[in-house]
N, C-alpha and C positions, 0 to 999 in steps of 0.2 A: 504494500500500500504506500503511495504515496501521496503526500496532502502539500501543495505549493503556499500554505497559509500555515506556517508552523506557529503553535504555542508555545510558551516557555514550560520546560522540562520542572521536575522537581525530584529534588533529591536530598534523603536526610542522612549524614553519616557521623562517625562516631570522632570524638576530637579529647583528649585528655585535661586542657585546660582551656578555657569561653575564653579569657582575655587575651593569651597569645594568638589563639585563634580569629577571634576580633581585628589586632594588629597587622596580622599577615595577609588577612585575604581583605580590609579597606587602606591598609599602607602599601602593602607591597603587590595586592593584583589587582589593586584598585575598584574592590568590590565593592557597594551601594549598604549600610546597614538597611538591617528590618528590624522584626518585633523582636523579644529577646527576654528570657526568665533568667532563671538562676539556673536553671540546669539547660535551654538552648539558645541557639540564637541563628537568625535569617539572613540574608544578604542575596541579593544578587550579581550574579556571576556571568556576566555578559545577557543579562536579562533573563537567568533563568532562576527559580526559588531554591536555594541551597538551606537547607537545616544542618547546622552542625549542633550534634546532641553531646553534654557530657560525658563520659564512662571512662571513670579516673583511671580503672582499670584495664585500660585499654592495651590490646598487642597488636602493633603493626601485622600485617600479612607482609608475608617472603616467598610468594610464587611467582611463577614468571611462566609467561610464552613467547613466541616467533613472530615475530611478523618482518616478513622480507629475510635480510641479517642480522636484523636486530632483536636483543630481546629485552622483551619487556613486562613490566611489574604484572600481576593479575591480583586481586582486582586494581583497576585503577578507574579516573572517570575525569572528564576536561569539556570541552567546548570547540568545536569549530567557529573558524574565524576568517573574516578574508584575511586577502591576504596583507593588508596594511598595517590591521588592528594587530595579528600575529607577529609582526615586524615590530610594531610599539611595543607590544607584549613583552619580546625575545633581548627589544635593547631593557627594557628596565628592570627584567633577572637579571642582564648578565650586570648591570651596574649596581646592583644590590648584592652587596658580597658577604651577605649568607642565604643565599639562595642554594639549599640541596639538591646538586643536578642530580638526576637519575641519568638523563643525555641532554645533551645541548643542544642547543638550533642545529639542523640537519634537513637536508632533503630527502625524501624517501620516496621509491618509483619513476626516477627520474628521467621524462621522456614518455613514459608511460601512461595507461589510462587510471586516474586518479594519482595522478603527483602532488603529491604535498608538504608542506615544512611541518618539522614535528618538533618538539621540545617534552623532557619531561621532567618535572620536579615532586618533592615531598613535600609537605606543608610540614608546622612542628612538631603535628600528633603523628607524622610517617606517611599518613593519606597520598598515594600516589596519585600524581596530577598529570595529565596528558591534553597539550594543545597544539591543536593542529591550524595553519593554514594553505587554504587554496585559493588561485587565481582566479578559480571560477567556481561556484558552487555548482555548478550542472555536472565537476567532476568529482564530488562526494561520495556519490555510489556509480561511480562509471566501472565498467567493468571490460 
């Protein structure tokens, strides 16, 4: 199925502390606050509803798959972007120097159908982040 009128996604994940959590994703990915308790809080993340929920006890995941030559974290979760905003994105990790790369800006497919730049980082709680962008979004799900 495909819907040309997309909605903003949502997603609630687990984070070990609200206020570093807070700092990282409206300082450093320049996310939008929202509502926010004592145990979650909101933001959007390129316009989509992100809950990061407390759970002190929290433990990273440490799997990983394939894709192309690269591997990468599993679970993990980001946003597509064109390709300008991923540019802005990509310069102001790497100028933030504690930015935990998982990989850096990189092309993947290159030439191919669905070529795109990819980055991937941790936030404080370990939460694997993955952003993509493309030149075109018609090549998202080209195959």
């Amino acid at each position: 199925m495909t819907d040309k009128s997309l909605t903003p996604f949502h997603l609630a994940f687990p984070v070990r502390d609200l206020e570093e959590t807070r700092a990282f994703y409206h300082d450093v990915l320049g996310c939008t606050p929202g509502r926010s308790s004592e145990t979650w809080t909101d933001f959007s993340l390129f316009g989509h509803q992100m809950s990061a929920h407390l759970r002190e006890d929290m433990q990273p995941a440490h799997s990983a798959g394939s894709v192309g030559n690269d591997i990468v974290p599993i679970p993990h979760f980001g946003v597509v972007l064109t390709m300008t905003d991923w540019k802005e994105l990509a310069a102001r990790l790497e100028a933030y120097a504690h930015t935990d790369w998982i990989m850096k800006p990189s092309l993947r497919f290159e030439g191919q159908a669905g070529e795109q730049a990819t980055l991937f980082i941790r936030d404080p709680s370990g939460n694997a982040l993955e952003f993509k962008g493309f030149s075109s979004m018609e090549q998202v799900f080209a195959v």
